[in-house]
Steps between C-alpha positions, in 0.01 A plus 500: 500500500311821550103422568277615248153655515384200373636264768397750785090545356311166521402429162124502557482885673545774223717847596284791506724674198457161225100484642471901395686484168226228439177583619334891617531518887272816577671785710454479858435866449183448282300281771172645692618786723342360823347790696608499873206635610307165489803294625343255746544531904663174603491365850752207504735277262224263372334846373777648335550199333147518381557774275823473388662157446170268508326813235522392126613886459697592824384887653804632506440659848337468818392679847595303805266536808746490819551700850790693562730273656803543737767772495825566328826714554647660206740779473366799287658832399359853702418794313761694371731394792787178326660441788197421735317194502184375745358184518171424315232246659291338232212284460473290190223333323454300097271753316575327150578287271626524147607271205853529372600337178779222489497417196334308159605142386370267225450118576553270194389231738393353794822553700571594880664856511723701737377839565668764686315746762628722692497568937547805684472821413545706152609816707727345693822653325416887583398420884788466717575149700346678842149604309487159362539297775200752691316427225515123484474509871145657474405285197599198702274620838185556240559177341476312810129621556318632222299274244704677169827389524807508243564097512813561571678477831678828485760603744650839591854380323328364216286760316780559191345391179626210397379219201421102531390249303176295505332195250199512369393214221356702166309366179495628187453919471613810581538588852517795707661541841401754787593523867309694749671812678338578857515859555541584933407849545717688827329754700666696754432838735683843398405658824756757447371614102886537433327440114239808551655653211615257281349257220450142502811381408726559786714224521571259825878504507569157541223417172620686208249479227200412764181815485349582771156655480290695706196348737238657703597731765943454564472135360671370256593208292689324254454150275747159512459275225556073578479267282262221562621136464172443243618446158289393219474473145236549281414373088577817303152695396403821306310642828730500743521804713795747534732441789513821726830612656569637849511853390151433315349342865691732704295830335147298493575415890583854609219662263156340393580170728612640809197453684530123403788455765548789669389514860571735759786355803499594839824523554607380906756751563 
């Protein structure tokens, strides 16, 4: 016999669809626009934690305080030239965190839940298996020293996004679910200025979909997001704040924020 929804759905937790044909569920849209400008500068774990998951109302965003860290080979595309390609030598540092959304469920009763979140990262399908595995390579030599830290143990095969489950025991209410994303900003040398004369949006040929923007001098640099193994929920309220999306963090990084993270590289070769 064919399962039902019924005999899937433990009695006591409600589908989203029968909880919102019974009761208003405000629009994430129409929370408090949180203003990135006064996002807090976090240090370590225990800090972003602070003001997001252990926070009544989660900031949807934070800074993260860290030294450029080790160095990275990617492949990138040269000026108006396809069919040459030159070796780029990065260094890599967390400049941010931001929520993303997993989803709403309603609790009927006190029950212990499965909850999906999600590892790796969300760009993952437009960057080519080489570019990847660079990345996670210089994720994984950060990790190993620095004090903000994904909480995952990434690998340079493993940075596909992928989803698991974990089991968290609810009471009654409506719940909320976020995961942090850790955004690694790149940085790398254009001694050469084969960009001089183009925009910001030159793409590196082995990360289709990735911008690269301009730094001081022939620097330049580009964001990764991660996904951080620190998934919460939180009781449904009025005043929650907007999530932001990567686009949204991307523009306040390279505009009013940039002096937040960016700091100039001496570059050994």
């Amino acid at each position: 016999m064919e399962p039902t929804v019924e005999s899937i759905i433990p009695p006591n937790v409600i589908t989203l669809k029968h909880y919102r044909e019974s009761k208003d569920f405000k629009d994430r849209a129409a929370f408090r626009r949180f203003d990135m400008k006064n996002s807090q500068m976090c240090k370590s774990n225990s800090e972003i934690a602070a003001v997001t998951k252990s926070q009544t109302f989660p900031e949807p965003m934070c800074m993260n305080e860290a030294p450029w860290s080790t160095d990275l080979k990617i492949f990138k595309f040269v000026g108006n030239h396809p069919n040459r390609t030159m070796d780029v030598y990065c260094f890599a540092k967390p400049v941010a965190c931001f929520l993303d959304f997993q989803g709403d469920k309603e609790i009927a009763g006190t029950v212990k839940t499965t909850l999906t979140k999600k590892k790796g990262s969300s760009k993952s399908s437009t960057i080519k298996v080489e570019a990847t595995a660079s990345a996670g390579a210089s994720i994984m030599g950060c990790e190993a020293k620095l004090s903000v830290t994904s909480g995952y143990s990434y690998t340079s095969s493993q940075m596909e996004e992928t989803t698991e489950t974990w089991e968290e025991t609810l009471t009654p209410g409506s719940y909320y679910q976020y995961q942090n994303i850790m955004l690694y900003a790149f940085i790398f040398n254009d001694e050469t200025d084969d960009f001089k004369d183009l925009d910001a949006s030159w793409q590196l040929s082995s990360c289709t979909g990735v911008k690269v923007y301009y730094g001081k001098g022939t620097q330049r640099y580009f964001f990764f997001p991660v996904y951080r193994d620190d998934c919460f929920t939180k009781l449904y309220k009025e005043d929650f704040y907007s999530t932001v999306s990567f686009d949204e963090v991307s523009n306040y990084l390279t505009t009013d924020g940039v002096n937040r993270w960016y700091s100039d590289v001496k570059f050994p070769w």
